[in-house]
N, CA, C and O atoms as a Tinker XYZ file with bonds, in Angstrom:
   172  protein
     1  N     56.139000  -84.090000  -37.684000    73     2
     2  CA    54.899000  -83.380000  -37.896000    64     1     3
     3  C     54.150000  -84.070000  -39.027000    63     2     4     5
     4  O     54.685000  -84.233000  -40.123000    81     3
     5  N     52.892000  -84.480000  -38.758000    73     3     6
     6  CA    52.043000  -84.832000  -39.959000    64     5     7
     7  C     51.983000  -84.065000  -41.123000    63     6     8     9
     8  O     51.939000  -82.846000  -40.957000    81     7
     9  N     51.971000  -84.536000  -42.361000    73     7    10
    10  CA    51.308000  -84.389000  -43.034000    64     9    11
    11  C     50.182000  -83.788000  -43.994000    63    10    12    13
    12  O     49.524000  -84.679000  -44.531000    81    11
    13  N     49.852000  -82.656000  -44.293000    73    11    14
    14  CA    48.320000  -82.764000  -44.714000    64    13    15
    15  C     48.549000  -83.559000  -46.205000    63    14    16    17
    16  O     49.573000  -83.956000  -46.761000    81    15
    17  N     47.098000  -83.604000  -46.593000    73    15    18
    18  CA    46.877000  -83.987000  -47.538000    64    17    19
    19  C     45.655000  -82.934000  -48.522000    63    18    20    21
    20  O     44.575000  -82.470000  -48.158000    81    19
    21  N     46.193000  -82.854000  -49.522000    73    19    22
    22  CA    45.942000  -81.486000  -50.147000    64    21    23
    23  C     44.378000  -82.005000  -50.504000    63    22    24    25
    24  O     44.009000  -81.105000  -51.258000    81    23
    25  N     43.230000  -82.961000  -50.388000    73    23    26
    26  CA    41.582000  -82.660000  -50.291000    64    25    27
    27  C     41.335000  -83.158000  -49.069000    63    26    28    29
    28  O     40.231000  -83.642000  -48.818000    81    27
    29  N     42.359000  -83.104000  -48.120000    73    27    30
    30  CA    41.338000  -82.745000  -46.686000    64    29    31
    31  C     42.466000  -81.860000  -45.576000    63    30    32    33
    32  O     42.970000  -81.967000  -44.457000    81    31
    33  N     42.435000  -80.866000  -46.870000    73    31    34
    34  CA    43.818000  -79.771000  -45.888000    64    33    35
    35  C     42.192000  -78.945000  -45.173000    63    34    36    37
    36  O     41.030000  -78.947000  -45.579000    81    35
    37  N     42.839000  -78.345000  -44.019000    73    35    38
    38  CA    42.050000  -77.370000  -43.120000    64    37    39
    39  C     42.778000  -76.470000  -42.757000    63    38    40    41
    40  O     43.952000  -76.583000  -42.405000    81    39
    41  N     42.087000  -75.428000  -42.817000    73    39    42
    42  CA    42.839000  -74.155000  -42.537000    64    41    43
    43  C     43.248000  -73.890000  -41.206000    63    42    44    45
    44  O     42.528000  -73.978000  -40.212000    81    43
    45  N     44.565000  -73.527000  -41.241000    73    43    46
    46  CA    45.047000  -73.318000  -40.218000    64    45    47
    47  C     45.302000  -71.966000  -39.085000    63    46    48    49
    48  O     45.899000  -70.960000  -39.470000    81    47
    49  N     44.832000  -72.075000  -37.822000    73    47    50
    50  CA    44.055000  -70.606000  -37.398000    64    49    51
    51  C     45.851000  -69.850000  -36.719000    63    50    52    53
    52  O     46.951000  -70.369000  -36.904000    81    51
    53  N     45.641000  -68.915000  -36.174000    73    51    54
    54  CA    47.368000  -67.940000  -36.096000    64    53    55
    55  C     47.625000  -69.039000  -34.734000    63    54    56    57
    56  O     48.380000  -70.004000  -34.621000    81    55
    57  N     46.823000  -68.535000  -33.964000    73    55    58
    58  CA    46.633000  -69.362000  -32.913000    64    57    59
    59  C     47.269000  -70.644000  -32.782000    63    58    60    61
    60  O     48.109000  -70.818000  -31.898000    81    59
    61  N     46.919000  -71.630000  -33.644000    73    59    62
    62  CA    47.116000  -73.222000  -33.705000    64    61    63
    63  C     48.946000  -72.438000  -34.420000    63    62    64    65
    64  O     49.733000  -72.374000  -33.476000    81    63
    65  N     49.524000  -71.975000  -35.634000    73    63    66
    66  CA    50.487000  -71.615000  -35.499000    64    65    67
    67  C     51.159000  -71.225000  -34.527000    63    66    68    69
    68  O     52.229000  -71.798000  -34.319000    81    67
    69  N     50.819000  -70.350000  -33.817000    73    67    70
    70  CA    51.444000  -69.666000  -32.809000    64    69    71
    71  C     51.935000  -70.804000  -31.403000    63    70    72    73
    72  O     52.840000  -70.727000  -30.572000    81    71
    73  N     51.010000  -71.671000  -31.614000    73    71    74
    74  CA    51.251000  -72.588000  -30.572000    64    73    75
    75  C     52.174000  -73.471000  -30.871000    63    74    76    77
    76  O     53.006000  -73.809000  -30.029000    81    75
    77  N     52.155000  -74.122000  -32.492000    73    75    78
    78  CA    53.600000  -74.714000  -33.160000    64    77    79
    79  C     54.864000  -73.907000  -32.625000    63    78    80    81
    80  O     55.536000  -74.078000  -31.607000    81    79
    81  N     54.963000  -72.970000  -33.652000    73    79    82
    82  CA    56.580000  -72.022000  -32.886000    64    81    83
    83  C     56.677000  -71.980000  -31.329000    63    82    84    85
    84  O     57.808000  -71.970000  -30.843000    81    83
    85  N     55.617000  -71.954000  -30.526000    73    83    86
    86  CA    56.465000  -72.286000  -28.818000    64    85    87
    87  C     56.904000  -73.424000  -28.620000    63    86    88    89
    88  O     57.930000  -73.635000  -27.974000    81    87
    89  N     56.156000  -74.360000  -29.173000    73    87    90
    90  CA    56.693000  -75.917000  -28.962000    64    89    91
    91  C     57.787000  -76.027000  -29.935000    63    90    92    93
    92  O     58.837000  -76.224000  -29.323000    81    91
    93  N     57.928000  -75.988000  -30.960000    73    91    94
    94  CA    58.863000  -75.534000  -31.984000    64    93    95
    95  C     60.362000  -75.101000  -30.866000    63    94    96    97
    96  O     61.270000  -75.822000  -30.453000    81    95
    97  N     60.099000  -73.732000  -30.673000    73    95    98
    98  CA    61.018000  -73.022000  -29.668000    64    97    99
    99  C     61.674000  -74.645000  -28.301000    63    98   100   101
   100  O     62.635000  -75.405000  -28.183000    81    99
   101  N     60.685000  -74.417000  -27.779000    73    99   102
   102  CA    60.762000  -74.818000  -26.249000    64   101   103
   103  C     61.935000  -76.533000  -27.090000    63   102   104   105
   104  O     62.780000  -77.154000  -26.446000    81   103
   105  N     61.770000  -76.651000  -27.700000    73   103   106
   106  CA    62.523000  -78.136000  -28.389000    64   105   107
   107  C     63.784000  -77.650000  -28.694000    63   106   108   109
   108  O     64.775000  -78.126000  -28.140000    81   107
   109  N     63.885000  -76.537000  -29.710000    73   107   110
   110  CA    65.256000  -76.037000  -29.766000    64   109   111
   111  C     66.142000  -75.635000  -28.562000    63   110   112   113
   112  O     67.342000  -75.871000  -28.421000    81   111
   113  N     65.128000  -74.840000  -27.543000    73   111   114
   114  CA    66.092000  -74.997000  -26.280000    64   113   115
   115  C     66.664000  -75.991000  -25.828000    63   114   116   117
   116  O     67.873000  -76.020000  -25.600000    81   115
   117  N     65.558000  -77.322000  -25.558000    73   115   118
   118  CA    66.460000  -78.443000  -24.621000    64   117   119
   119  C     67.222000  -78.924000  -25.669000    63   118   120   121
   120  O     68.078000  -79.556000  -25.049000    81   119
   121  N     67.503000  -79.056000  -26.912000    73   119   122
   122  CA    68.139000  -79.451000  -28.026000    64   121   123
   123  C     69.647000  -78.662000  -27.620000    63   122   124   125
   124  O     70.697000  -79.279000  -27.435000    81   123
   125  N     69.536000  -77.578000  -27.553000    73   123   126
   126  CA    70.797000  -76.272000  -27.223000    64   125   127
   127  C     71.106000  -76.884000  -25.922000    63   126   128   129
   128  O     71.810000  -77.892000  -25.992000    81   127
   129  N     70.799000  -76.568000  -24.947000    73   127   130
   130  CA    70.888000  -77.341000  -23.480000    64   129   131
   131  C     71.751000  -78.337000  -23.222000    63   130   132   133
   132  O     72.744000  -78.321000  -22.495000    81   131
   133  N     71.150000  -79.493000  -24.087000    73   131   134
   134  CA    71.768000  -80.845000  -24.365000    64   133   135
   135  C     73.160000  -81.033000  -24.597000    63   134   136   137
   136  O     74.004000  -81.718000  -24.017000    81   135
   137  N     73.232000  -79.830000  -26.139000    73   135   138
   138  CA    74.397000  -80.263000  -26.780000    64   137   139
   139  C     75.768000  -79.521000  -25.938000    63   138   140   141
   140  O     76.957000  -79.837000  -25.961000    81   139
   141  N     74.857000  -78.103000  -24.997000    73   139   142
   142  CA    75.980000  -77.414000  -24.985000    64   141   143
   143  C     76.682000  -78.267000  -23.150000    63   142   144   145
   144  O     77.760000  -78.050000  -22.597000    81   143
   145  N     75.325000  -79.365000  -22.622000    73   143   146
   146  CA    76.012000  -80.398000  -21.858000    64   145   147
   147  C     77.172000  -81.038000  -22.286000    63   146   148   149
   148  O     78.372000  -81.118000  -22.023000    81   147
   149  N     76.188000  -81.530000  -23.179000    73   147   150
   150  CA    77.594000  -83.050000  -24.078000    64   149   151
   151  C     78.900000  -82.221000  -24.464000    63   150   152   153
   152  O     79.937000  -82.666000  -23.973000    81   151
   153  N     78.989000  -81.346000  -25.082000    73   151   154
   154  CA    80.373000  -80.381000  -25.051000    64   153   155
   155  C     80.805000  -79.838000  -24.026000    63   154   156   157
   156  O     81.708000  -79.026000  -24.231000    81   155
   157  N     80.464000  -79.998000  -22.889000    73   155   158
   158  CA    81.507000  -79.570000  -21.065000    64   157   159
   159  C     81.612000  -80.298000  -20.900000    63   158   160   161
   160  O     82.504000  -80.371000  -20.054000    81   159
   161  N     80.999000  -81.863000  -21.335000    73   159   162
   162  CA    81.793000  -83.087000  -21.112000    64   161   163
   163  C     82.746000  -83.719000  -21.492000    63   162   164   165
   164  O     83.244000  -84.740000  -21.018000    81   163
   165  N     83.154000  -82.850000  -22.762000    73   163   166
   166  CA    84.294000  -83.578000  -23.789000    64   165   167
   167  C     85.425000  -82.446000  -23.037000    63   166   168   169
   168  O     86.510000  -82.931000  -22.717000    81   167
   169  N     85.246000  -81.307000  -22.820000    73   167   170
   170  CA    86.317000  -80.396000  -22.459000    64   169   171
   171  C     87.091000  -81.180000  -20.927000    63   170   172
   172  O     88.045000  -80.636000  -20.370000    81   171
């Protein structure tokens, strides 16, 4: 994730948040997904 820079920070609307945490989310799933693959493969 970029960066701001504190004299050209912009405010950030719930919205534009709200849309971070699903993508946020939706990453931790295939992240979970992944690992809990790679571990039925070692069993």
């Amino acid at each position: 994730m970029s960066r701001q820079i504190a004299s050209a920070y912009q405010q950030v609307t719930v919205a534009e948040l709200e849309a971070r945490v699903r993508g946020l989310e939706t990453q931790v799933a295939h992240l979970t997904e992944m690992l809990e693959a790679l571990t039925e493969e070692r069993d």
